[in-house]
Structures are given as C-alpha cells and as structure tokens.
N, C-alpha and C positions, 0 to 999 in steps of 0.2 A: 651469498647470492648464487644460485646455479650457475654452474659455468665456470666459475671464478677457478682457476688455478693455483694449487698452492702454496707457490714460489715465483719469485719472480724478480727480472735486474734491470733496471731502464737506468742508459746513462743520457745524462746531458753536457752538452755547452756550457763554460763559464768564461766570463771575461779576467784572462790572466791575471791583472790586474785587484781584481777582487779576492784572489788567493788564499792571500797575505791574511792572518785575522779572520779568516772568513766563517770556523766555527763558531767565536764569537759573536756574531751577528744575532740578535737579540729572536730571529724564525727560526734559527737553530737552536741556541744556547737553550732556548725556552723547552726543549726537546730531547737534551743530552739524557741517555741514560746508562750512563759509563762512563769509565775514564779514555781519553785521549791517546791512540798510537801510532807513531810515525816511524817509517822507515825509508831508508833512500833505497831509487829506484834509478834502476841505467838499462835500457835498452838500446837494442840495434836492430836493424833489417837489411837482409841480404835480398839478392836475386842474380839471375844470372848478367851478362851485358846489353844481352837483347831483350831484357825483360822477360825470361819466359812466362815465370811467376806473375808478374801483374797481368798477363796477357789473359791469364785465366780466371783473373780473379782476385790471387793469390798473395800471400805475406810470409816469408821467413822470418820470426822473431825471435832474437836472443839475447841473453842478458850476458855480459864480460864474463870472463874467468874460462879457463880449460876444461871445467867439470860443470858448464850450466849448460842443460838441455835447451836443442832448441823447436821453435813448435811452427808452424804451420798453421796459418792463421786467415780466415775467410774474410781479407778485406772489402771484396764486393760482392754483395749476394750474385748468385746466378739471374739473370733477365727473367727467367721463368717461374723461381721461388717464390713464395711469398712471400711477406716484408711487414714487418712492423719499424716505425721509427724509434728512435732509443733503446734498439737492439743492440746488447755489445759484441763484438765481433767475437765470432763462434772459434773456437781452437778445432781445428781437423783432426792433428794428430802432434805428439811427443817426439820428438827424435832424438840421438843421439848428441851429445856434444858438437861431433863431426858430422850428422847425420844430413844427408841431401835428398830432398822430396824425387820422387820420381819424374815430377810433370817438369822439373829442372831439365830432363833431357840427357843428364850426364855435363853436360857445360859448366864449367866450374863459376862459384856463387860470389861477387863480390857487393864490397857494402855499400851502403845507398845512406842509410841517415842513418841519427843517435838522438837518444833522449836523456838526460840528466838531472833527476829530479827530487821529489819526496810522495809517498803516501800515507794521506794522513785519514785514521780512520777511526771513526764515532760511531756507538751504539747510540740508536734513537729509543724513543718511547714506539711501543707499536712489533718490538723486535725486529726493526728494523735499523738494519748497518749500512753507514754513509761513509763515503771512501771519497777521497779527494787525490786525485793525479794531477799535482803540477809541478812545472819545472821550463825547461828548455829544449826544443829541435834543435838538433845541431848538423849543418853539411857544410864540411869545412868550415871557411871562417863565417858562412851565413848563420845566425839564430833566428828562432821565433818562438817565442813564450806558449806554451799550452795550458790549457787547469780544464780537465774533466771530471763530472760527479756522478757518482753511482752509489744506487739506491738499490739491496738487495735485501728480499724479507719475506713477511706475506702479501700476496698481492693487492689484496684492496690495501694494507697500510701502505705498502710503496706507493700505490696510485695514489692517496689521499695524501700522503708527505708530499709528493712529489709538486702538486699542483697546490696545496697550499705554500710549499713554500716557493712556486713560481709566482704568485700573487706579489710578492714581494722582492723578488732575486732576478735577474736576467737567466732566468735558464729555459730552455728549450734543447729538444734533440739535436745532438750533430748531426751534419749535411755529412760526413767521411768519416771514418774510422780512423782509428790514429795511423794504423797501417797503413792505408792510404794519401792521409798529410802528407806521413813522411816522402811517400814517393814524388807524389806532385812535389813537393820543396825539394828535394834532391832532382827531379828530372825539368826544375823550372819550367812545371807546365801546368794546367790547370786539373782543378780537382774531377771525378768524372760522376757523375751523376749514377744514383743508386736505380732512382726511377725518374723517369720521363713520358708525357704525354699520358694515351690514354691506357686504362687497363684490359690486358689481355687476359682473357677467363679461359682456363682450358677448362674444355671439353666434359672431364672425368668429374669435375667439382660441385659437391652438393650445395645447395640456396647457400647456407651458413660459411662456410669456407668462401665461395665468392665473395657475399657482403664483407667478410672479413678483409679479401684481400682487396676487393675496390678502396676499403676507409685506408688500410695499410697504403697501399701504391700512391693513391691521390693526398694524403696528407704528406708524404714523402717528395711529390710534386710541388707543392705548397711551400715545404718549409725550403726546398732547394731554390725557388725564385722569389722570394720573398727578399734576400738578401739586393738583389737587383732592384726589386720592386722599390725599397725604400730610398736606394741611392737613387733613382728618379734620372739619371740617365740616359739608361736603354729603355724603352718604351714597351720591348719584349717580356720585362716583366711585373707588370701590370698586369698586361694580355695573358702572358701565361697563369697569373694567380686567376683571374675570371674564370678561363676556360678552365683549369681544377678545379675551380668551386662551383661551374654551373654543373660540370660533369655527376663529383659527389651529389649534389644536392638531386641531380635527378635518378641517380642511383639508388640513394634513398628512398626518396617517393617510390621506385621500382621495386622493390625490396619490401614494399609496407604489407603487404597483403602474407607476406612471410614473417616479417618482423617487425616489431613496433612497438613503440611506447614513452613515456617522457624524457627517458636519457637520450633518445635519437631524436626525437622532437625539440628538445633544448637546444643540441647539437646542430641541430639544421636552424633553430633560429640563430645559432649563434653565427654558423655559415653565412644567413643572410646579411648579417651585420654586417659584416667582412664585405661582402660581394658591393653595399650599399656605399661603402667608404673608399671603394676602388673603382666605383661607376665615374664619380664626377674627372677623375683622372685621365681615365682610360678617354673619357671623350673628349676631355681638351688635346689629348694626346693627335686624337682622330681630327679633329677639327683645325688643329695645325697644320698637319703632315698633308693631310687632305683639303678640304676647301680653303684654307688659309693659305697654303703653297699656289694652289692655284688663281688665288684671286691678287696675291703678289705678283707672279708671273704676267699674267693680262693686264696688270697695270703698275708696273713698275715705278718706282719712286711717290705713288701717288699717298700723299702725306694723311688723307684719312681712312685708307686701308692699312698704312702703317701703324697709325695710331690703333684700329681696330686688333690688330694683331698683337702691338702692343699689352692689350686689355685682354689679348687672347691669354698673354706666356704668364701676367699677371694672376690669371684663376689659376690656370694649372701649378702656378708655384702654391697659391694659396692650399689648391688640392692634395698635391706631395706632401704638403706639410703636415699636413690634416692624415693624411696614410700613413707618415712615419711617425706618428705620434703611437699611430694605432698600433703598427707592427713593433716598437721600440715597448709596446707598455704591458700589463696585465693580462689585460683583456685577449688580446692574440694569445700567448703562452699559454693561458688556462686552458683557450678552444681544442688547442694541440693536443693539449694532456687530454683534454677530454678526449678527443674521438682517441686517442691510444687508448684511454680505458673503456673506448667502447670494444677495440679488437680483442681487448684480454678479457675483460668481464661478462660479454654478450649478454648484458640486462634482456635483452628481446624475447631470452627463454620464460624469464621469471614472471613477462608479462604476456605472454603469448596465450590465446585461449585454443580450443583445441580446432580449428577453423585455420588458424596461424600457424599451429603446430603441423597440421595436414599436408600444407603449402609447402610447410619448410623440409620435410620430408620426402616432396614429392623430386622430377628430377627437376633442371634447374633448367633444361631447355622448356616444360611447361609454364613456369614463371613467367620466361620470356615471350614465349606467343602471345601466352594469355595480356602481358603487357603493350606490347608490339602490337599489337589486335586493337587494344583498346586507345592507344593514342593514334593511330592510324584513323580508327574512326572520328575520335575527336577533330583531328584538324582538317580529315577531309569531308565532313560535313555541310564544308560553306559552299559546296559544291565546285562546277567547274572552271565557271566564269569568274577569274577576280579581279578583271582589269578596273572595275567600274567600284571597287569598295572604295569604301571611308577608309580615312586613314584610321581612326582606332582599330577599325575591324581588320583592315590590314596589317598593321601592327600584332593586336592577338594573333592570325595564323601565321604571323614569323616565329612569334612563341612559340606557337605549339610546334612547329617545323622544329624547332630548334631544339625542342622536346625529345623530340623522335628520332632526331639527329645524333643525340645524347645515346638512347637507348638502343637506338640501330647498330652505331659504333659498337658500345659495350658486349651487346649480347651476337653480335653478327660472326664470331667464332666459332658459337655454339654452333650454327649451322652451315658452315664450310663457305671459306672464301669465294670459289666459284659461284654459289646459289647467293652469294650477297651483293657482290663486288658491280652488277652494274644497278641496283639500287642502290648502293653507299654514293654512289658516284653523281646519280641525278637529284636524290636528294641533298649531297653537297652543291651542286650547282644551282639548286632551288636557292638552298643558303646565303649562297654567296652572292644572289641578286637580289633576294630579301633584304640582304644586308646593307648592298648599297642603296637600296633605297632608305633603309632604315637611317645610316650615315648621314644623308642627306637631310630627316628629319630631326633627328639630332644637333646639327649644324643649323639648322633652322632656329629650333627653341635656343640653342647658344648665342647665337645673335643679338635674339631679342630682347637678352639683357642690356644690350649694348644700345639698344632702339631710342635714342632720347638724347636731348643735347646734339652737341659735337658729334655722337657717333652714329646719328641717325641717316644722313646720307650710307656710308658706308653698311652698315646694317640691312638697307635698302637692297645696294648692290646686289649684298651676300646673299638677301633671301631671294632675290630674284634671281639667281645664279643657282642655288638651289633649288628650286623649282623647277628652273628647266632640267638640272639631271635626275631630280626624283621622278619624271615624269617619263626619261627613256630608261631608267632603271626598272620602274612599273612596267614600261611594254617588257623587257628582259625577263624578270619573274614572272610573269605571264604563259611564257615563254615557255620556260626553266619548271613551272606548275604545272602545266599539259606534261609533258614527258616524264615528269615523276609519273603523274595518274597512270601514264600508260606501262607502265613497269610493274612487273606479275613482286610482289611482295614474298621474300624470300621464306618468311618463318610460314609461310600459307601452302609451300609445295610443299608435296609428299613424297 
C-alpha cells in the first residue's frame, strides 16, 4: 500500500495475569515461527528529588550491575509532538554507567522504582517478532505485576497480527510508558495523560500530517477515558469519550475532500457505533444530575418522584452495562488498531484521485476556509429568526452548531488566536444554550418511557417541568444566535 512504512513496533497492554502460558494460546501458537527465548529482565529508574527529569518529560533507565549503561528515555511525549498510540517509548540517548543527563541540572539522581522480570520472545509468521515483558514493579515493599506486548516487523504484518490477535486477547495500547508507571507507583500519584482534550494543529503542518496527528491525539484521548468510562462512576468519562468521538468524527468528514476512501469510511462507521453505545449513558447521566436532582429537591420525599428516579438509576445501570461490555470486548480493541493503522498506512493516498491528491497538497489553512465557509453556510441558512422553529428543525441547527464548533475549535490555530478567540466564544455560548435546551428534550423523551402505570403522574410532573425550561432555554439561544450572526468570521479576514 503507498505509504506504508517499512518497519514498525506497536506495544500493547496485557492483563498480568494472562502472562503465564500466554504463547501457548491457540492466536498465537497457531502463528509460531520459531523457537521460544527467554531472558530475565531487571530495571530501574532514577531522577533527581525534585523530579527534574519527569518535569520534562523525562526517564533514566538502568539495568543492575557497574558496567550497564544507562539511557534516557522519553516517557511523555512533548504537548506539541505528534503521537501515535502504541508507540514504544523513544531512547534519547546512551550514557555511561555513571552517566547524568544534563536537564538533571547537576542534582544528584536517586532511585524511584525497579522492575523484575522475564522476556519472552517469539518469531511469528509474517517476520514478525513478539516480545512479551512481564514481571513485577517494585517500590519498596509495594508491587504491581506488569506484562506488555510488542510487535516488531513489517508493518501491514504488525498491523494485521496486531488486531487479529486483539479479536481474541485483551490487548489494546497502553495509556503510560512503563517509565512513567514506574514514577506514578513510586510518587503515589496519578498516571498523567499523554493527550487530552482537543487537538492543536500547528501552523507549519501540511493536510496529511494534521489528519495524522488529529486520528493520533483523539484516539489517545479515547483510550485514556475509556478506563473511567467503563467503571461508570465518574460521569466525566462518558462525556469525555463523546466529545473525542464527535470531535474525530467531524475531523474526518473535514478532511474528506483531501482524503478518503473505505478504511476511513469503515473507521468512522465504526466510530459511530461507539458514539451510539455511550448516547443512552451519557443521558441518563444528564437526566439525573439534572432534571432528576431537581425535581427531588422541589419535592422532597415525594414517593412517585422517588420511584421515578428510581426507574431513572435502573436504565443507566442497564446502560453502563451495555458500554462495558462494549469497551471490555473485540469490537472496541479492533477500532483502536484500526484507526492506528490508519496513522501508519494512510490508505487515502492509494485511494485518492487527483482532485483529492490537489487538496491534499494544497496549504492546510485552504482546507479549512474552504470547510469553515461551507458549514457556516449550512447552519446559517435557516436564517435569523429561530425563536418560532419546530423542534426537529431546532434540533438539526444545534447539529450543525456543533459541527462548526468541532471545526472552529480544530482549525482556529491556523489563523491566530486573536482573529478567532471572540468567535470561539459566541459560538460556545450559542452551544451551550442549544444545549440546554437540547437536555431538556432529552429528559423529555426519557420520561416517557416511564409515562404509564404508577409512573404516570410523575412523568407528568417531569415533562411539565421540562417544558417550562426548554422554553426559557429557547428565548437564551435566541439570544446567544443573534450575536454569533453578528460576529465577522475569522477564516473570512484578510
């Protein structure tokens, strides 16, 4: 395939646990093509007291004895870099035995954790070599079991091992480096996120490299709240897996007139899926916190509001359960591997006609106007008056708001914070009244399943309670709509 690189090493996550035997598993065994070799493995990692090194980034790794070098090792990418997930952390540099990085400062380096373990490593079919690191963290007398797998070879075969044998195995990228475990387990604090939120395009970067780093940074996004998302706890991450998935998905679409074709098409229906399986969640989430808190407050002890809430915590358990199934199984794992083999392989070339190829050529701020132009028009269409719409029609231009909102965000870099920063702002505030109106409909149809029997008073209540806030939510958008329109569009100045 064009594009395709000719080397390449993606690790992933394994549950420690699974280790033990784990060449033998009938997705491998079926794949051996070589004998079996193991060696024990002892690291450590230093830094100074005050953390110079993690402060930067940073990892001193070294193995026991007088005479093992030790290396310098990129546990956190730079905020700025690009990212692919199941990247194994990059070695900067070699050093001596003794050897002390410079960004140490001079501050003398003491140790922070140890690992104690075995590598066990298998020739595949494909010339492809599978390496398995497990063993033990160790800080002082705390442990904690590790087993990570890496896949080094040619690259469609790694890709194509990789996700077949995710169909089958729990594996997905690590969220941390081990360099980083370690630290977090020795600083008993939390692990820190590689990427977050949305992504930032610099400037310099042609169509191709962005699309790259948007699938890179947002699946990185994804696979880091996902773990939240499952435990169904914090409600933060649901939310946050939507907002990565509506953002990619609209990046895509943005990006089509430059690239395109059925591995990104697949990809985005697979996105859908995902997004379809964390709707019904997300709005029980909403629907509690929100109209449910408040219609308990207004009428305190009142036994068929409780019951209704009841029947509220009911779906959403049903919901979570139905999400963790999702995130725990196949079907997530693969989507992941996919979009990484979409950063590495960019199928888009091999399907691109020269129309697409022109686009993608071109700079990366035309993309965007040209995109930004064209959804602008779409959603301001309906013109200026939208106090008086239908709710469907009201509903589509929160879409599309949300659309623009997506594309605004992303490409609003390219043309300098100043000339965007009070569009970003009125069309957030368009959002954010869209929204609650939206909530409110939302909380409506949630109801109404509740509408019959026993819960039919109460269901009452709610929708007439909803009502009246959808209605000063609507004068709000309104509102929040006029002062967008009046806002000069930043990718339009010259």
């Amino acid at each position: 395939m064009s594009g395709t690189i000719p080397s390449l090493s993606l690790e992933a996550d394994l549950e420690p646990s699974l280790a033990t035997g784990f060449f033998r598993n009938p997705a491998l065994s079926s794949r051996r093509a070589g004998r079996t070799r193991s060696v024990a493995v002892a690291l450590g990692w230093l830094d100074t007291a005050k953390g110079a090194l993690a402060a930067e980034g940073l990892a001193l790794e070294a193995a026991p004895g007088p005479r093992a070098p030790r290396r310098l090792v990129l546990a956190l990418p730079a905020a700025e870099a690009p990212w692919r997930p199941a990247t194994p952390a990059a070695v900067l540099e070699t050093l001596a035995p003794d050897g002390v990085p410079e960004q140490a400062g001079g501050a003398p380096l003491l140790p922070l954790a140890a690992f104690a373990g075995r590598r066990v490593s298998v020739p595949l079919t494909g010339a492809v070599e599978a390496s398995l690191l497990h063993g033990t963290l160790r800080v002082m007398a705390a442990e904690r079991p590790i087993a990570r797998l890496t896949l080094t070879g040619p690259a469609e075969a790694v890709l194509e091992t990789m996700r077949d044998l995710a169909g089958v195995l729990p594996l997905l990228p690590p969220i941390a480096s081990l360099a980083e475990e370690a630290r977090a387990f020795a600083q008993h604090q939390n692990l820190r996120p590689r990427r977050l939120g949305a992504t930032k395009l610099a400037p310099d970067l042609d169509v191709e490299a962005a699309l790259q780093g948007v699938i890179g940074h947002l699946l990185e996004v994804l696979l880091w709240h996902a773990p939240v998302a499952a435990a169904g706890e914090d409600t933060s991450g649901v939310h946050q897996m939507r907002v990565a998935l509506r953002r990619l998905r609209s990046a895509l679409k943005a990006f089509r007139p430059a690239a395109d074709g059925p591995a990104l098409r697949r990809f985005d229906q697979g996105l859908k899926g995902l997004a379809g399986t964390l709707g019904p969640a997300r709005d029980w989430d909403v629907f509690l916190a929100g109209l449910g808190a408040e219609l308990a407050e207004a009428l305190p002890g009142e036994r068929r509001i409780l019951a209704l809430l009841e029947a509220g915590h009911r779906h959403r358990d049903e919901a979570y359960a139905t999400l963790r199934g999702l995130l725990a199984g196949p079907a997530f794992r693969q989507l992941v591997w996919d979009g990484v083999a979409l950063d590495v392989e960019r199928p888009w070339r091999a399907d691109a006609d020269a129309e697409a190829t022109e686009r993608r050529e071109a700079p990366l701020q035309d993309l965007a106007s040209h995109m930004l132009a064209k959804a602008w028009r779409r959603m301001t269409e309906v013109g200026e008056d939208i106090a008086h719409l239908p709710d469907a029609e009201f509903h589509a231009l929160r879409l599309h708001g949300k659309r623009l909102r997506y594309l605004a965000e992303l490409f609003a870099p390219l043309f300098g914070r100043k000339r965007s920063r009070r569009f970003l702002e009125r069309l957030a505030e368009m959002q954010e009244q869209f929204g609650l109106a939206n909530d409110a409909s939302v909380a409506r149809a949630l109801v109404e399943t509740e509408a019959h029997g026993p819960g039919a008073w109460a269901a009452g209540v709610a929708e007439g309670w909803v009502l009246a806030r959808s209605r000063r939510a609507r004068s709000r958008a309104a509102k929040a709509w006029a002062a967008l329109l009046a806002t000069e569009a930043f990718w339009n100045q010259g």
